[in-house]
C-alpha positions as CSV (number, residue, x, y, z in Angstrom):
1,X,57.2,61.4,-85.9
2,X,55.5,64.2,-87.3
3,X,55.0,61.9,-90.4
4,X,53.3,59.5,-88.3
5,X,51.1,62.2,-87.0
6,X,50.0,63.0,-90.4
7,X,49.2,59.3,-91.3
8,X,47.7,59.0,-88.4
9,X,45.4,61.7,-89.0
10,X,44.7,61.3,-92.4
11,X,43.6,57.5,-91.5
12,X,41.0,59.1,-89.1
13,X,40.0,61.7,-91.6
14,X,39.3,59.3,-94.8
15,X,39.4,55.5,-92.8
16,X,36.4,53.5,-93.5
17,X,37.1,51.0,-90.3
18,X,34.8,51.5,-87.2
19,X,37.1,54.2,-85.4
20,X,37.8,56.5,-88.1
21,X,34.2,56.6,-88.3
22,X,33.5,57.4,-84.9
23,X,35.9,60.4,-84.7
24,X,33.9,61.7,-88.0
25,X,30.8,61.7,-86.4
26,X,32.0,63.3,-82.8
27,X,33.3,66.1,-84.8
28,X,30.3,66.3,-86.6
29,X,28.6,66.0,-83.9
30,X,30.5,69.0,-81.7
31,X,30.2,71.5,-85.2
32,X,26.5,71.1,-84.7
33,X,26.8,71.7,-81.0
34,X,29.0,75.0,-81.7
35,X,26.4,76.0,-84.1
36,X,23.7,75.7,-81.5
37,X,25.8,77.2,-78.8
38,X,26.5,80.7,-81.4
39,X,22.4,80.8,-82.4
40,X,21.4,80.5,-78.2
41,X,24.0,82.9,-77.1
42,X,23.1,86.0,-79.4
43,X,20.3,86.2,-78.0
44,X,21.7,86.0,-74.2
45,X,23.9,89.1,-72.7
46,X,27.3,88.7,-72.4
47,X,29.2,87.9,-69.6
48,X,33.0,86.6,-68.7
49,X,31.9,82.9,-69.1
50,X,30.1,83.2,-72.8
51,X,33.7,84.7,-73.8
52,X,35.5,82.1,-72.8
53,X,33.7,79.7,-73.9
54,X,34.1,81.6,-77.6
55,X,37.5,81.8,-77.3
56,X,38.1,78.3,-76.1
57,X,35.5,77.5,-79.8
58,X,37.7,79.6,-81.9
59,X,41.0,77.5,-81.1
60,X,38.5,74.3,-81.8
61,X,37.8,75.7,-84.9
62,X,41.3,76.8,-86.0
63,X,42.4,73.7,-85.4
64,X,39.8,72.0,-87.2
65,X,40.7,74.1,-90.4
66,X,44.4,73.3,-89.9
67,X,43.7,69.6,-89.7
């Protein structure tokens, strides 16, 4: 199973059919949108919400860098 996984994944990663690319381009797409999000909120104050929402980015991001 977990070798499936990792096929799986590796398919989406360096695929050249339409889905693979797809899912590149969303997670392009939401690293730009996390960079946005940490140059818009340094200049905010923070509150309860902004932390969370940096927590919930930092699994994203761990997860990314596992993948």
């Amino acid at each position: 199973m977990l070798k499936d996984l990792a096929a799986w994944c590796r398919e989406l990663y360096y695929g050249k059919d339409d889905s693979a690319l797809r899912i590149r381009y969303a997670i392009l797409a939401v690293d730009v949108l996390i960079l946005i999000y940490f140059v818009v909120t340094t200049f905010l104050p923070l509150t309860g919400l902004i932390e969370t929402i940096d927590y919930i980015i930092a699994v994203w991001l761990v997860l990314d860098f596992l993948s």
